[in-house]
N, CA, C, O and CB atoms as a CASP TS submission, in Angstrom:
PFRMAT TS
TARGET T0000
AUTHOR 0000-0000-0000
METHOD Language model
MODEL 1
PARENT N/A
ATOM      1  N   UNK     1      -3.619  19.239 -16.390  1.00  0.00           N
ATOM      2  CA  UNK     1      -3.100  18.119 -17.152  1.00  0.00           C
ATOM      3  C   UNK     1      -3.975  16.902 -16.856  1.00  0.00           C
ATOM      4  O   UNK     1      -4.444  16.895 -15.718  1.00  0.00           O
ATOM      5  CB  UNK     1      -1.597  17.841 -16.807  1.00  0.00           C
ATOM      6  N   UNK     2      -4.296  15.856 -17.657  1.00  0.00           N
ATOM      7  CA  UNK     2      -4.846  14.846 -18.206  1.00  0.00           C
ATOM      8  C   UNK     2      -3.855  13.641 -17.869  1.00  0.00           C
ATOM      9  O   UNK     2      -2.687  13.785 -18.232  1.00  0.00           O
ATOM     10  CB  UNK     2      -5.111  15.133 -19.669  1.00  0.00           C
ATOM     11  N   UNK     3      -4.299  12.182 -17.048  1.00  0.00           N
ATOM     12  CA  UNK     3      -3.173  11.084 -17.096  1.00  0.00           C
ATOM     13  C   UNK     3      -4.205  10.410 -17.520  1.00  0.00           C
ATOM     14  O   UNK     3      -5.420  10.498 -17.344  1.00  0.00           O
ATOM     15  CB  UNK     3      -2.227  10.518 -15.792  1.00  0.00           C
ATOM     16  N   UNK     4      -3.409   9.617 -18.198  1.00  0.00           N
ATOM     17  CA  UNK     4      -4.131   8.507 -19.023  1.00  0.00           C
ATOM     18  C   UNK     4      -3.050   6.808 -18.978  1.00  0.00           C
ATOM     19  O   UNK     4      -1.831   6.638 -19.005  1.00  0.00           O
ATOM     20  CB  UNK     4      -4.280   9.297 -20.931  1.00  0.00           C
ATOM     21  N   UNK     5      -4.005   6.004 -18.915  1.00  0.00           N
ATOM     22  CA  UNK     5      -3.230   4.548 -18.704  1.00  0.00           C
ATOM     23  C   UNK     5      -3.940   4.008 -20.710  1.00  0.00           C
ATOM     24  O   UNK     5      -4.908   4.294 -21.414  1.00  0.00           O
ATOM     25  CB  UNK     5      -4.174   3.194 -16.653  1.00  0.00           C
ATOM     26  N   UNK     6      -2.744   3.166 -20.811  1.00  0.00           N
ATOM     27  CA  UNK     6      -3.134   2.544 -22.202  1.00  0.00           C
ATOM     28  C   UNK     6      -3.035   1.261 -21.444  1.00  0.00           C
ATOM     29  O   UNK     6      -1.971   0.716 -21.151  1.00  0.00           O
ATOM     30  CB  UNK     6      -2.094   2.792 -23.730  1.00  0.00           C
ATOM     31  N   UNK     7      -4.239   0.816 -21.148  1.00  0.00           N
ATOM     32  CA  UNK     7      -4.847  -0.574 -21.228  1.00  0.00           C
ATOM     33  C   UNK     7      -4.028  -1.877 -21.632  1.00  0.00           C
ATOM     34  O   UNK     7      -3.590  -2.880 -21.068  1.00  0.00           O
ATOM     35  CB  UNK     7      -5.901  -0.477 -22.180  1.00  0.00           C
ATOM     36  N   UNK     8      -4.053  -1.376 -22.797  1.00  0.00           N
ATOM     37  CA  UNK     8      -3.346  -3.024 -23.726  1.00  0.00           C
ATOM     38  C   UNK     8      -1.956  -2.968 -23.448  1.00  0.00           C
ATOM     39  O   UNK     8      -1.348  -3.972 -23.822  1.00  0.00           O
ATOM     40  CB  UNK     8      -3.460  -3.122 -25.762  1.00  0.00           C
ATOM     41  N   UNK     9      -1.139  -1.913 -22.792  1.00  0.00           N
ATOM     42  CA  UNK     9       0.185  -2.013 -22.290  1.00  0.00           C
ATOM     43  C   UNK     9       0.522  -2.528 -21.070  1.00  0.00           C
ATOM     44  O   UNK     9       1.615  -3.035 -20.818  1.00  0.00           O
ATOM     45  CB  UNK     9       0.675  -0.948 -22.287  1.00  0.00           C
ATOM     46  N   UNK    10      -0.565  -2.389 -20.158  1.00  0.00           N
ATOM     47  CA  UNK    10      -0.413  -2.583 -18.584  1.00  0.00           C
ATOM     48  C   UNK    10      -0.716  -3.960 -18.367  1.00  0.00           C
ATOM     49  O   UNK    10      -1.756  -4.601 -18.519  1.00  0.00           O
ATOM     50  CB  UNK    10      -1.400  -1.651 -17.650  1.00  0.00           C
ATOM     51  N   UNK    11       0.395  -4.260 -17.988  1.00  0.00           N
ATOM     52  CA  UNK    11       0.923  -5.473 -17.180  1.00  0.00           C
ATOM     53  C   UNK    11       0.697  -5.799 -15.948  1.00  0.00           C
ATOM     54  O   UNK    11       0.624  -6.990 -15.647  1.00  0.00           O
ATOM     55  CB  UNK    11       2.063  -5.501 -17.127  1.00  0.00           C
ATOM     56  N   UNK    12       0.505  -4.557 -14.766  1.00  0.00           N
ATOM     57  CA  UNK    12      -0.242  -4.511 -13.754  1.00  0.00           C
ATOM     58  C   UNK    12       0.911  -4.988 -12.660  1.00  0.00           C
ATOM     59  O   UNK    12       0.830  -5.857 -11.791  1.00  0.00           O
ATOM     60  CB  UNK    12      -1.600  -5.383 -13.948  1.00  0.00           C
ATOM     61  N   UNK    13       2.090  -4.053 -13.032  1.00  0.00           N
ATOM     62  CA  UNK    13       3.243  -4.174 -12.159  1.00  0.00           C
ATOM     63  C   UNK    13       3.248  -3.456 -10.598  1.00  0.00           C
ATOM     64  O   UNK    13       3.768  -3.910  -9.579  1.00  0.00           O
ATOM     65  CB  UNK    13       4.371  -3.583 -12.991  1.00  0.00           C
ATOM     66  N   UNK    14       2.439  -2.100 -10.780  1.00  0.00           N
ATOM     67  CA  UNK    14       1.575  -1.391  -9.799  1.00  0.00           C
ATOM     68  C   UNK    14       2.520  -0.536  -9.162  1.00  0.00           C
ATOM     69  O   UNK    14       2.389  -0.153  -7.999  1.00  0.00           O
ATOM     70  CB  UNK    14       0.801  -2.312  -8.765  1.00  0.00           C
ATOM     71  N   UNK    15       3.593  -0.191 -10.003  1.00  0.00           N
ATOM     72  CA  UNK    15       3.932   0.931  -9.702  1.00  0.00           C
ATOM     73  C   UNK    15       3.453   2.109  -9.647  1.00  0.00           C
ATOM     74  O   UNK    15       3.858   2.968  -8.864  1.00  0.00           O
ATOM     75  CB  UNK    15       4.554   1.027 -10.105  1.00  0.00           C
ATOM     76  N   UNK    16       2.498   2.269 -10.517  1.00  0.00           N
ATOM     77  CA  UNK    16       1.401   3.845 -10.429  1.00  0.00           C
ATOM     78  C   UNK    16       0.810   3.514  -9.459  1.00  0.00           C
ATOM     79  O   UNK    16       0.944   4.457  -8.680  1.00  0.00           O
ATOM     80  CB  UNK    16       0.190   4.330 -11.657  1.00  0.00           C
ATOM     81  N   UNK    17       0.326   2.886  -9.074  1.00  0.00           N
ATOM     82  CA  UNK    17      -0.361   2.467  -7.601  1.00  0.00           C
ATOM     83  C   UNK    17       0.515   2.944  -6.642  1.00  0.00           C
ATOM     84  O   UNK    17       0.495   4.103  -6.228  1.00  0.00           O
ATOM     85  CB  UNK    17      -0.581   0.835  -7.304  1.00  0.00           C
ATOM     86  N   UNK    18       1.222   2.153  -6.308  1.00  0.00           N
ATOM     87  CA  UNK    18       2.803   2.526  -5.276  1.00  0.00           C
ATOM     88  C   UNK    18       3.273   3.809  -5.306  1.00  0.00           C
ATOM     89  O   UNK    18       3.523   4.445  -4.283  1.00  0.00           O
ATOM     90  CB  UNK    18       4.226   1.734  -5.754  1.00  0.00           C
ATOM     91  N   UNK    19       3.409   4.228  -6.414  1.00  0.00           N
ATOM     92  CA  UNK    19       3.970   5.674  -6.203  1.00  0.00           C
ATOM     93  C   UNK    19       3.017   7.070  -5.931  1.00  0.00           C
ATOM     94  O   UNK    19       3.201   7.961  -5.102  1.00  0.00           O
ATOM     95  CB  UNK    19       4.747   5.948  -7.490  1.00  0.00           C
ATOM     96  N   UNK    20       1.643   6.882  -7.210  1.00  0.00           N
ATOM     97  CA  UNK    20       0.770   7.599  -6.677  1.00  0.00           C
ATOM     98  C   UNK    20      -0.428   7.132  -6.024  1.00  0.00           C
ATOM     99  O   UNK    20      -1.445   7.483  -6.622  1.00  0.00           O
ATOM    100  CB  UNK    20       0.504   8.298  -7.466  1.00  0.00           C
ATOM    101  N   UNK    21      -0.573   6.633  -5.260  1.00  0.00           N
ATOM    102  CA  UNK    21      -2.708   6.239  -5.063  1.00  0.00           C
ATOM    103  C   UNK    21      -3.502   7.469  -4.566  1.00  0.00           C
ATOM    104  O   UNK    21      -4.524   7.503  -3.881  1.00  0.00           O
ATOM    105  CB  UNK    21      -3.236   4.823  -3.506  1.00  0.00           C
ATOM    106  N   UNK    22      -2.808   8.408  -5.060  1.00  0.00           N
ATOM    107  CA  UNK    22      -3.967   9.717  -4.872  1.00  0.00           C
ATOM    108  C   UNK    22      -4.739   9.603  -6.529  1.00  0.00           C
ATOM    109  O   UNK    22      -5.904   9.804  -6.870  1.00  0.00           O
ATOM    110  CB  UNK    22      -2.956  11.727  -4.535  1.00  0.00           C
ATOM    111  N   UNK    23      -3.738   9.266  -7.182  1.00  0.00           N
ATOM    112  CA  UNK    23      -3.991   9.184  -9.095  1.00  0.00           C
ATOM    113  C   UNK    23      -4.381   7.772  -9.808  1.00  0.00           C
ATOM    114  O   UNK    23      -5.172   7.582 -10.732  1.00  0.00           O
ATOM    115  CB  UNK    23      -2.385   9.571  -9.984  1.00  0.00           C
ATOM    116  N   UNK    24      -3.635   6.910  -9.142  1.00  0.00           N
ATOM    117  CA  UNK    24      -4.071   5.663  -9.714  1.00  0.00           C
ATOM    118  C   UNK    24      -4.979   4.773  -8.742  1.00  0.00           C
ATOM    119  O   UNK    24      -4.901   5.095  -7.556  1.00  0.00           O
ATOM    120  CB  UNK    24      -2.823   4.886 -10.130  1.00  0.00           C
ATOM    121  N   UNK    25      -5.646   3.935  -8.986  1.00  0.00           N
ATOM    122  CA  UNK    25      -6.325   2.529  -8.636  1.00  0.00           C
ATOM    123  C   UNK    25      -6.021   1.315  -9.413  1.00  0.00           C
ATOM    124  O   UNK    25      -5.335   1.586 -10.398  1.00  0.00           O
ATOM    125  CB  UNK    25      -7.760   2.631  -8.748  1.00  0.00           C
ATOM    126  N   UNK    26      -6.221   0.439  -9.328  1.00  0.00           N
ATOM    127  CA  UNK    26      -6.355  -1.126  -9.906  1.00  0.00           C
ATOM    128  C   UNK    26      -7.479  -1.852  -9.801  1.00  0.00           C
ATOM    129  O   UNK    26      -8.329  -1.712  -8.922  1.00  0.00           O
ATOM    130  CB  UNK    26      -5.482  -2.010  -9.323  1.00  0.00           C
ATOM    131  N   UNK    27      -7.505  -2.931 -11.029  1.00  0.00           N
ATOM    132  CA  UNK    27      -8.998  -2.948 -11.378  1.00  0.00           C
ATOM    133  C   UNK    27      -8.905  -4.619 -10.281  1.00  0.00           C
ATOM    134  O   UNK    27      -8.115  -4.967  -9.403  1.00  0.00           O
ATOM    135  CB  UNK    27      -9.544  -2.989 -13.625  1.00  0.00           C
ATOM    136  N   UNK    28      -9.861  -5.148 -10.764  1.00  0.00           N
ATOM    137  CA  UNK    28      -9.987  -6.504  -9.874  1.00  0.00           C
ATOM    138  C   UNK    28      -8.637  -7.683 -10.483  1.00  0.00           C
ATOM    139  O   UNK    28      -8.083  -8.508  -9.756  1.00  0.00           O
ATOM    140  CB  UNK    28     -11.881  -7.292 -10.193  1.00  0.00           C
ATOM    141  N   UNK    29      -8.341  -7.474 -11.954  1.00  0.00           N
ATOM    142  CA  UNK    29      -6.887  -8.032 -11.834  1.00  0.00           C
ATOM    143  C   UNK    29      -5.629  -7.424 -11.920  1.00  0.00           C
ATOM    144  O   UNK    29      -4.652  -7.874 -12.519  1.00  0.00           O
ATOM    145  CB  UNK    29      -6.727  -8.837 -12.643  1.00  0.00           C
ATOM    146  N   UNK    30      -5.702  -6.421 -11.315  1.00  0.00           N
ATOM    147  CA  UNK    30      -4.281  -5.831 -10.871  1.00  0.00           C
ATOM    148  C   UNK    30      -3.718  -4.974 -11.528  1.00  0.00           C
ATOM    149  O   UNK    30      -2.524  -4.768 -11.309  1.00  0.00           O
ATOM    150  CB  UNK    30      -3.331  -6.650 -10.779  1.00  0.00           C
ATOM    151  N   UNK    31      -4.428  -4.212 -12.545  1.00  0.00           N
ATOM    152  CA  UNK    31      -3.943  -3.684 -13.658  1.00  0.00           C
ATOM    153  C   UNK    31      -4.034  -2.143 -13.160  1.00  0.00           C
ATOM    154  O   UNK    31      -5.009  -1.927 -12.440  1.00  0.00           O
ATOM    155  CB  UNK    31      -4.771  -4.135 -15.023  1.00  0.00           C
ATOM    156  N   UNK    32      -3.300  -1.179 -13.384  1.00  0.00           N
ATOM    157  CA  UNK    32      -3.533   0.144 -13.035  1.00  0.00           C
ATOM    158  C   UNK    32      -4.622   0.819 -13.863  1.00  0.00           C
ATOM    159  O   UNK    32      -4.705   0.572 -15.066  1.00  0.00           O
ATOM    160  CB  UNK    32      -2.301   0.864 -13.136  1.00  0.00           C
ATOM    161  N   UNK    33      -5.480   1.684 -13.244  1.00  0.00           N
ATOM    162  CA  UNK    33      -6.199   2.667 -13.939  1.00  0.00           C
ATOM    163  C   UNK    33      -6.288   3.974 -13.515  1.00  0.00           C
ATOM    164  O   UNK    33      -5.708   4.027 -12.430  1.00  0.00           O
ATOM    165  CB  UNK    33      -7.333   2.305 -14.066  1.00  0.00           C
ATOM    166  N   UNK    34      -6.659   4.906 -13.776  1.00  0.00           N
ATOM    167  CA  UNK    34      -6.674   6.470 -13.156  1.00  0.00           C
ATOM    168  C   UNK    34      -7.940   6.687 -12.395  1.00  0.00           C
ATOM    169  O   UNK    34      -9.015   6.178 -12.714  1.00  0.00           O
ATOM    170  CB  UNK    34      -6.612   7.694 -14.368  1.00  0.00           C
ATOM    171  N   UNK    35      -7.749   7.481 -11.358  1.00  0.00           N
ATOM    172  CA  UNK    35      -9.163   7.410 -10.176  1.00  0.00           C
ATOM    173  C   UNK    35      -9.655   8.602 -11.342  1.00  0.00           C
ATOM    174  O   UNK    35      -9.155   8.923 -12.420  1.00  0.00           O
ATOM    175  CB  UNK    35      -8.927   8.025  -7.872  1.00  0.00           C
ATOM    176  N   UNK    36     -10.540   8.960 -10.803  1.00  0.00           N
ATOM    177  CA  UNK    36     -11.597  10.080 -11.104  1.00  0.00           C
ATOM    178  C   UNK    36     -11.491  10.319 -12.590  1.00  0.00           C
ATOM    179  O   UNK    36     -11.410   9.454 -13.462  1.00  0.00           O
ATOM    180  CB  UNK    36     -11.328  11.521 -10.255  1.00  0.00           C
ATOM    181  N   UNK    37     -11.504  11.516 -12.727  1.00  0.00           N
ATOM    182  CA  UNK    37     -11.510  11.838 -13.971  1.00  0.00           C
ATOM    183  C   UNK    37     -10.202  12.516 -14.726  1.00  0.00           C
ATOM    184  O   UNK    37     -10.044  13.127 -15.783  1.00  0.00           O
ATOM    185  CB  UNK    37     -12.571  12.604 -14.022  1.00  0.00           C
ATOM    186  N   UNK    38      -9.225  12.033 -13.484  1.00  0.00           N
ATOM    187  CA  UNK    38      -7.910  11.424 -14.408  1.00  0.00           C
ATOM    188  C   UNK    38      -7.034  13.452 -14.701  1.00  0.00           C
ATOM    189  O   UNK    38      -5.946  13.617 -15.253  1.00  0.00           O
ATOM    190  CB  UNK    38      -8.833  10.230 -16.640  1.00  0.00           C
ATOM    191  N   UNK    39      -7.802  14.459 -14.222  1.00  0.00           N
ATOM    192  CA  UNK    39      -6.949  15.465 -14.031  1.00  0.00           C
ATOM    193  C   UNK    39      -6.348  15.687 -12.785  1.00  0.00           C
ATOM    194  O   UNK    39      -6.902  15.608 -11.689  1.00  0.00           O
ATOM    195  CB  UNK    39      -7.494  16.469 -14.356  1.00  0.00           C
ATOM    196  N   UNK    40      -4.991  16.016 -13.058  1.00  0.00           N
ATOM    197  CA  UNK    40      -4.358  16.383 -11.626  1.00  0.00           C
ATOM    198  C   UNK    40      -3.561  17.702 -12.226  1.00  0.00           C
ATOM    199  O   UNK    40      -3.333  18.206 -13.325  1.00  0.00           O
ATOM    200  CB  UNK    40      -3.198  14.991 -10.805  1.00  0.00           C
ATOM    201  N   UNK    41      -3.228  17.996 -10.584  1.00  0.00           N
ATOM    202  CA  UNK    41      -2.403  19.276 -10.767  1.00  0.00           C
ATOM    203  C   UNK    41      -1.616  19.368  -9.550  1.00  0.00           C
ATOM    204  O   UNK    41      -2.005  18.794  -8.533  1.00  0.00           O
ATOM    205  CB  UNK    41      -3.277  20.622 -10.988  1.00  0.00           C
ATOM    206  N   UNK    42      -0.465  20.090  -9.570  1.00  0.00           N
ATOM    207  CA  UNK    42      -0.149  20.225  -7.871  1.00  0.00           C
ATOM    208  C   UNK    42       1.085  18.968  -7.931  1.00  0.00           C
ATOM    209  O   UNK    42       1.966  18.659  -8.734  1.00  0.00           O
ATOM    210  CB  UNK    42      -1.876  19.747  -6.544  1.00  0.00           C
ATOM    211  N   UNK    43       0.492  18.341  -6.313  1.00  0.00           N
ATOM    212  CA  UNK    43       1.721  17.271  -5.969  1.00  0.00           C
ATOM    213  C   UNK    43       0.807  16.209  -6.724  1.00  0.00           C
ATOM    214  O   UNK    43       1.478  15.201  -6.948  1.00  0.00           O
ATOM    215  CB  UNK    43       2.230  16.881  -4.034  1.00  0.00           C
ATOM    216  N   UNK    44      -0.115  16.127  -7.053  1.00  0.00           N
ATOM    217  CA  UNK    44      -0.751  14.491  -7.826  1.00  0.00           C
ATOM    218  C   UNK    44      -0.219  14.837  -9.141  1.00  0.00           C
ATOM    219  O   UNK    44      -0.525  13.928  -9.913  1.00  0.00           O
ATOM    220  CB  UNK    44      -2.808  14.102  -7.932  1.00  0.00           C
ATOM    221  N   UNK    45       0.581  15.944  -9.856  1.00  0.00           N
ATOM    222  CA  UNK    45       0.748  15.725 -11.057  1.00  0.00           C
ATOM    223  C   UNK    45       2.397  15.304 -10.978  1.00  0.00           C
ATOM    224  O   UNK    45       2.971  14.657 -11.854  1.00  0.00           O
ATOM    225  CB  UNK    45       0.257  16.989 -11.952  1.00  0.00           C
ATOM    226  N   UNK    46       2.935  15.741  -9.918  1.00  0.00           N
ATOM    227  CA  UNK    46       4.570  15.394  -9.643  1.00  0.00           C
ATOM    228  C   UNK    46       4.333  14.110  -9.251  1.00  0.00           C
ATOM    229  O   UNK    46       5.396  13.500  -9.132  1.00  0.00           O
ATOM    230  CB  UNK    46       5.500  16.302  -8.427  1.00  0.00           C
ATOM    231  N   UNK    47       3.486  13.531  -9.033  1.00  0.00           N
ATOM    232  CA  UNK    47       3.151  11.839  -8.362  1.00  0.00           C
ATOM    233  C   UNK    47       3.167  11.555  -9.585  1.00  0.00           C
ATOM    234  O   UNK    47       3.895  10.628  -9.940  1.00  0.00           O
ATOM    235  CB  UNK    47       1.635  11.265  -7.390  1.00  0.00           C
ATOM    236  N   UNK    48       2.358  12.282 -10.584  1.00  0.00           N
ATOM    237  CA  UNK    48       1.674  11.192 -11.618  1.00  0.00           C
ATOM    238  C   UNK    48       3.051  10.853 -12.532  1.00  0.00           C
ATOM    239  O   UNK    48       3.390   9.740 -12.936  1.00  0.00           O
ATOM    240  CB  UNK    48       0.165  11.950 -12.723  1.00  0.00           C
ATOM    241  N   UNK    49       3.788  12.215 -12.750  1.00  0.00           N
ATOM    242  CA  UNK    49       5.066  12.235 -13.715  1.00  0.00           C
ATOM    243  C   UNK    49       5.990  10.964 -13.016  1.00  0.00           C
ATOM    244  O   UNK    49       6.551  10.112 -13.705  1.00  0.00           O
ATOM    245  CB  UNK    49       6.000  13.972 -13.683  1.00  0.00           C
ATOM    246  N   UNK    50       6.023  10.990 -11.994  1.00  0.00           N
ATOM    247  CA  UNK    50       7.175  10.350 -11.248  1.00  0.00           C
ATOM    248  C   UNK    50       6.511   8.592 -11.930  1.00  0.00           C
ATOM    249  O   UNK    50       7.070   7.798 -12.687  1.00  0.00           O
ATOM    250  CB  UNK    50       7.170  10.768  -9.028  1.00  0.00           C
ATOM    251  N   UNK    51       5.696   8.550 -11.527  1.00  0.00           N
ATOM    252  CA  UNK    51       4.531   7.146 -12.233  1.00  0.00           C
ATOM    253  C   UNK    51       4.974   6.594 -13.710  1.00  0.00           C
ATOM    254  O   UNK    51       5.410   5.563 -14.221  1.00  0.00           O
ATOM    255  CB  UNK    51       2.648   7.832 -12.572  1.00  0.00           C
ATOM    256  N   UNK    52       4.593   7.914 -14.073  1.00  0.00           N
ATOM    257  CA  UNK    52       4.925   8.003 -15.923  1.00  0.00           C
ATOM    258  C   UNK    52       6.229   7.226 -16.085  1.00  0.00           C
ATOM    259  O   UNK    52       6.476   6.139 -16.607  1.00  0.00           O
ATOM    260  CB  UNK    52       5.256   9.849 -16.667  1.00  0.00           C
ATOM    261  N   UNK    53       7.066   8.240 -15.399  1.00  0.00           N
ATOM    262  CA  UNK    53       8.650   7.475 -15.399  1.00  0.00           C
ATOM    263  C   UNK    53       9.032   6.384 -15.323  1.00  0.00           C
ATOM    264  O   UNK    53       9.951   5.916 -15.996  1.00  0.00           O
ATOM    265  CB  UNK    53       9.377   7.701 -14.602  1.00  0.00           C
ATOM    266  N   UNK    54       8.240   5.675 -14.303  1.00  0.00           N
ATOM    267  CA  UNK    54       8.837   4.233 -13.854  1.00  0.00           C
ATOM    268  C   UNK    54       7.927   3.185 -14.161  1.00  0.00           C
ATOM    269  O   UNK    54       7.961   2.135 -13.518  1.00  0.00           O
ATOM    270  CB  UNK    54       9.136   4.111 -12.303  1.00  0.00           C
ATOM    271  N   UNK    55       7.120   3.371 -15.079  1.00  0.00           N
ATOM    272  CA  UNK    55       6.020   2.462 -15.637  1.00  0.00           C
ATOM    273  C   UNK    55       6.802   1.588 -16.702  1.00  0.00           C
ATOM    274  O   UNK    55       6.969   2.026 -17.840  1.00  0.00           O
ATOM    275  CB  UNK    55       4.690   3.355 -16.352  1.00  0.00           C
ATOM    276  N   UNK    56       7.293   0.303 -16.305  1.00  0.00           N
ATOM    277  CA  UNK    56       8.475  -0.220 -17.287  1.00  0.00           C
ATOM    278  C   UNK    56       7.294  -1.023 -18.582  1.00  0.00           C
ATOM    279  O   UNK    56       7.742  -1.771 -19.452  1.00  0.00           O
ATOM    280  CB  UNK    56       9.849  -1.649 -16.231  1.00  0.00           C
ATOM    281  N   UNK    57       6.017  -0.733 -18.483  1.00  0.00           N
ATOM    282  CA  UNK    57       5.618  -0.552 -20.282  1.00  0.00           C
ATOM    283  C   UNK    57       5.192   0.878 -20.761  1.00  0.00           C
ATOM    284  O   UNK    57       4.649   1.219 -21.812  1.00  0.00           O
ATOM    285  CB  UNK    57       4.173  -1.558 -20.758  1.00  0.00           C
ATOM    286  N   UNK    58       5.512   1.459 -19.908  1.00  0.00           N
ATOM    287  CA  UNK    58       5.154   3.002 -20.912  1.00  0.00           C
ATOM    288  C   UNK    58       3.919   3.458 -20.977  1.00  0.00           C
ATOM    289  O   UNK    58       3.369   4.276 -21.715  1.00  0.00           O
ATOM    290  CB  UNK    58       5.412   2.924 -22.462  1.00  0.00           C
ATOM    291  N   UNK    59       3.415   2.527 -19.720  1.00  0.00           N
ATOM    292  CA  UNK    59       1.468   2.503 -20.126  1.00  0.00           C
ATOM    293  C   UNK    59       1.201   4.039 -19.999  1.00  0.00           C
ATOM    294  O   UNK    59       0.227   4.351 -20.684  1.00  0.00           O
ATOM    295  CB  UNK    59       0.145   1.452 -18.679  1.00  0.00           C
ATOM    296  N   UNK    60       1.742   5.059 -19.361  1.00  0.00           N
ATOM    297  CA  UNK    60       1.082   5.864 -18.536  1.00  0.00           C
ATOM    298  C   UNK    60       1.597   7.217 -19.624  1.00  0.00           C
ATOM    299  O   UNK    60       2.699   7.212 -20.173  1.00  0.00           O
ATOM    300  CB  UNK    60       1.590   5.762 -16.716  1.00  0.00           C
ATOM    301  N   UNK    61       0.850   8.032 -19.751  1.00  0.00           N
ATOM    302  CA  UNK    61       0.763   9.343 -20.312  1.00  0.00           C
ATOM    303  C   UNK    61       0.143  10.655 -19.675  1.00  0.00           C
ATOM    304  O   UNK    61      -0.592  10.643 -18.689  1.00  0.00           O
ATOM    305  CB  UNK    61       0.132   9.143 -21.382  1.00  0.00           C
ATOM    306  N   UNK    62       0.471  11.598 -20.252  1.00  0.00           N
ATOM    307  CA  UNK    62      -0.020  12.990 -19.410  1.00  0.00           C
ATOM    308  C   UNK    62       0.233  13.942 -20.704  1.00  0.00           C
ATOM    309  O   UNK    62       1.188  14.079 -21.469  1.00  0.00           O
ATOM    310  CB  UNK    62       1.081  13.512 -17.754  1.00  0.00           C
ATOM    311  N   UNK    63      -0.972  14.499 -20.610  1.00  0.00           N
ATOM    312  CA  UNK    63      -1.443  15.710 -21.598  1.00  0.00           C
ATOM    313  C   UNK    63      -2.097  16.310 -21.037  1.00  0.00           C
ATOM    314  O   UNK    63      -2.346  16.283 -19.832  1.00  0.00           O
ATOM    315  CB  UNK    63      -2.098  15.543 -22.760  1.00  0.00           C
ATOM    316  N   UNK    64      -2.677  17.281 -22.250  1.00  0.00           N
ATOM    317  CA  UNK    64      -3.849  18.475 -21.543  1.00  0.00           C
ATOM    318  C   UNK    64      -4.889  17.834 -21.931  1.00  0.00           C
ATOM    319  O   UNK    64      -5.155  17.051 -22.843  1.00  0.00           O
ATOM    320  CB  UNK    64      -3.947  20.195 -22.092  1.00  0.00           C
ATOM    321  N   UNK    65      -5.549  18.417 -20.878  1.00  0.00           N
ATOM    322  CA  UNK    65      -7.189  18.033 -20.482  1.00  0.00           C
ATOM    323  C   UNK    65      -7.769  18.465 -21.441  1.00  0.00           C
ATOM    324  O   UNK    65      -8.994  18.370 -21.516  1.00  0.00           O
ATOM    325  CB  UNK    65      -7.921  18.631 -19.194  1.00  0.00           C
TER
END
């Protein structure tokens, strides 16, 4: 699976940060982005879902790679 942040939604509340930082980073103003190349599997994809969930703009998504 594939996580993806939508940019123009993120507010940079940093809950994907907080919940996962195996999956997410933040840029120099605070905004979440996905480390690497943004596939996880395993416990970084139960991190990432848990992320997804509590992202109060919805920035965060997960599909297939």
């Amino acid at each position: 699976m594939k996580v993806f942040i939508d940019a123009q939604r993120c507010q940079g509340h940093g809950r994907c940060f907080s919940l996962a930082p195996s999956v997410f980073g933040f840029d120099e103003l605070g905004n979440g982005h996905v480390l690497g190349d943004g596939v996880v599997e395993g416990e970084s994809l139960a991190l990432a879902r848990l992320a997804e969930a509590n992202c109060p703009e919805h920035a965060i998504s997960i599909g297939e790679s």
